[in-house]
C-alpha positions in Angstrom: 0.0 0.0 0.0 3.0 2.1 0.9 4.5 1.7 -2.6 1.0 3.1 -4.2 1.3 6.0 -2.4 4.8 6.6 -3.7 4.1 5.8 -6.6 1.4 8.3 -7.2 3.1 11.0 -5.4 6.4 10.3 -8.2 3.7 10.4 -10.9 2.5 13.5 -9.6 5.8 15.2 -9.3 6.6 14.3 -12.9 3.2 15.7 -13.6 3.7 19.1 -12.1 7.5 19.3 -13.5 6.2 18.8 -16.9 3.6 21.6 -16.6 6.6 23.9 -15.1 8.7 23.1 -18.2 5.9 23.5 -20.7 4.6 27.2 -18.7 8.3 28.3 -19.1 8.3 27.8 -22.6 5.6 30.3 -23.2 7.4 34.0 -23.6 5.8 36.6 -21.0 7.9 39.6 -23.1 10.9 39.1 -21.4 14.5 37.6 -22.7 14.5 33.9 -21.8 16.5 30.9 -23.2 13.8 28.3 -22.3 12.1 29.4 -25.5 15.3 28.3 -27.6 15.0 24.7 -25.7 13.2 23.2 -29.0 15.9 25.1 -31.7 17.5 22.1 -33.5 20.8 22.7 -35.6 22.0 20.6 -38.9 25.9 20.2 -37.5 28.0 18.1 -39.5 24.6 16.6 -40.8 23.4 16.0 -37.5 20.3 17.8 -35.7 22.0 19.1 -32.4 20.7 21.6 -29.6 21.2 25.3 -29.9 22.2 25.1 -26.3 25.1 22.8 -26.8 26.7 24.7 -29.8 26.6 28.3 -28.5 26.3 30.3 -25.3 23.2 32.1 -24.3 23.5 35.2 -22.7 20.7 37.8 -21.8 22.6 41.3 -22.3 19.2 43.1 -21.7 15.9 42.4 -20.8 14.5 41.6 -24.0 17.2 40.8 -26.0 18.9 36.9 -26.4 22.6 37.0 -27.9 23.9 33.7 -29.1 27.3 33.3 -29.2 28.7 29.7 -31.3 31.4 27.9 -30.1 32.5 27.6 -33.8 31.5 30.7 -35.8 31.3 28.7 -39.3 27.7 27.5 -38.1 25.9 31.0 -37.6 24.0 30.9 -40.5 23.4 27.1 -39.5 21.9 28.6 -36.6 19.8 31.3 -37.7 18.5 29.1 -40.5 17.2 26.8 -37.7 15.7 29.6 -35.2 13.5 30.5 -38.6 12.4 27.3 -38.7 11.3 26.5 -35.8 8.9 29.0 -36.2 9.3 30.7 -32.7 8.6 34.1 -33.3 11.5 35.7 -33.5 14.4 37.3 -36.2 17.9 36.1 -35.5 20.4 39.4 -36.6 23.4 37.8 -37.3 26.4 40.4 -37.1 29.4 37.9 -38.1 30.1 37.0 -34.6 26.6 36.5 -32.7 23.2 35.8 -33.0 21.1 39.0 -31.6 17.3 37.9 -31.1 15.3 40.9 -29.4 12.3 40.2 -28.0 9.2 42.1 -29.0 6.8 43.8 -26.7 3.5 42.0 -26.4 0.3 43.2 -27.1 -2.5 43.0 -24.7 -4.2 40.7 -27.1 -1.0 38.2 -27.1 -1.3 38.0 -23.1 -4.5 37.2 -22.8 -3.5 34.6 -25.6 -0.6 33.4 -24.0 -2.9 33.4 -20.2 -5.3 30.8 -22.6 -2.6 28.8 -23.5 -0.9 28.6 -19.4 -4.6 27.5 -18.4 -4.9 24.9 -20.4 -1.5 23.5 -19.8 -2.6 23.5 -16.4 -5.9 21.7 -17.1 -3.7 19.4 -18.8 -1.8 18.8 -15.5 -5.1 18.6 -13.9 -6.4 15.9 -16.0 -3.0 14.0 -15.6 -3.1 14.2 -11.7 -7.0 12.9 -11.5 -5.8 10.0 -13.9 -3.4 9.1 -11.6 -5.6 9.8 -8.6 -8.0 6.6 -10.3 -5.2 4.5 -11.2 -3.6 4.5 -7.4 -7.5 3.8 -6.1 -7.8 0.9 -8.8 -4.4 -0.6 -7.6 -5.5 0.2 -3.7 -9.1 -1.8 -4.7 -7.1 -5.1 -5.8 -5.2 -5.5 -2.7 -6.3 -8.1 0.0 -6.8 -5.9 2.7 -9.2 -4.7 5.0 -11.8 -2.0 3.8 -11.0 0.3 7.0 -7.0 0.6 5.3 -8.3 0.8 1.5 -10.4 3.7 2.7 -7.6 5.5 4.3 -5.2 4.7 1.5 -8.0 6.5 -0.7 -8.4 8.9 1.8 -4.3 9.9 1.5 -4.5 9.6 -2.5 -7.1 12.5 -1.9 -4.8 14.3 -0.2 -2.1 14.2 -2.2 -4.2 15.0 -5.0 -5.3 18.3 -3.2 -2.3 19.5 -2.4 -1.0 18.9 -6.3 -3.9 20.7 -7.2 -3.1 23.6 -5.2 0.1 23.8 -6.6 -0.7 23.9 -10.0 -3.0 26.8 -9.3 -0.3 28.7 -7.2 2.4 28.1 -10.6 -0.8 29.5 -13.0 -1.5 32.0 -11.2 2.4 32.9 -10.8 2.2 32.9 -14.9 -0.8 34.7 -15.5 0.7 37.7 -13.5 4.2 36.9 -14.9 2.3 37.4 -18.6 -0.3 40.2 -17.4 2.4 42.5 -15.9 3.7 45.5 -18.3 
């Protein structure tokens, strides 16, 4: 019964984790170098992470400056911010890759809100299915009713207290992308 519960609560961590990385991938105006996690580069034939082939600095608040460990593959590297279609031009000045950051428009915030709260009901979802599966596997056991109800009772709990968190990280994001 113990190992349920641990098992759960690890699915549940993974669960909220996920919805952390994929809430940091959505821009709230400023410079960060999450949103160049999914930039692929064709090295030597190969598709390879932006982040191991260059350094990536924030020299202001909405600017990103990518500086290549090998300067041959700039126009590698701009070629492969355009497409993948992130919403941004790469100004390549022979040494580094400048990408500034534009302002967004009250319109894009309220998008960008849309797409945080359904990441978190995403999360949601995913913490309710693992909620049943836990009571399913606490059902099958051969124990007394008294301990399958408290084991259901702690799966509750946990669940709550997941729940609560992913409202405290959307809410954190929602005033992260509402704030000028």
């Amino acid at each position: 019964m113990d190992t349920i519960l641990k098992e759960a609560e690890m699915e549940m961590m993974g669960a909220l984790e996920s919805m952390e990385r994929r809430l940091s991938n959505i821009r709230a105006g400023r410079a960060n170098p999450a949103i160049l996690d999914k930039v692929m580069v064709s090295y030597y034939g190969t598709d390879t992470s932006l982040k191991t082939l260059a350094n990536i600095s924030i020299p202001e608040a909405r600017q990103l400056c990518i500086k290549p460990f090998d300067r041959s593959i700039l126009s590698a590297i701009e070629k492969a911010i355009y497409e993948a279609n992130i919403g941004l031009t790469p100004n390549n000045n022979g040494e580094v890759i400048i990408l500034n950051i534009p302002a967004l428009t009250e319109d894009t915030r309220r998008e960008y809100v849309k797409q945080a709260k359904q990441i978190a009901e995403e999360a949601k979802i995913h913490l309710r299915n693992i909620r049943q599966d836990a009571n399913n596997d606490i059902k099958k056991l051969d124990i007394p009713e008294d301990n399958k109800k408290d084991a259901s009772s702690s799966i509750q709990t946990l669940i709550q207290k997941y729940n609560k968190e992913v409202e405290e990280k959307l809410k954190a994001k929602e005033n992260e992308l509402m704030s000028v």
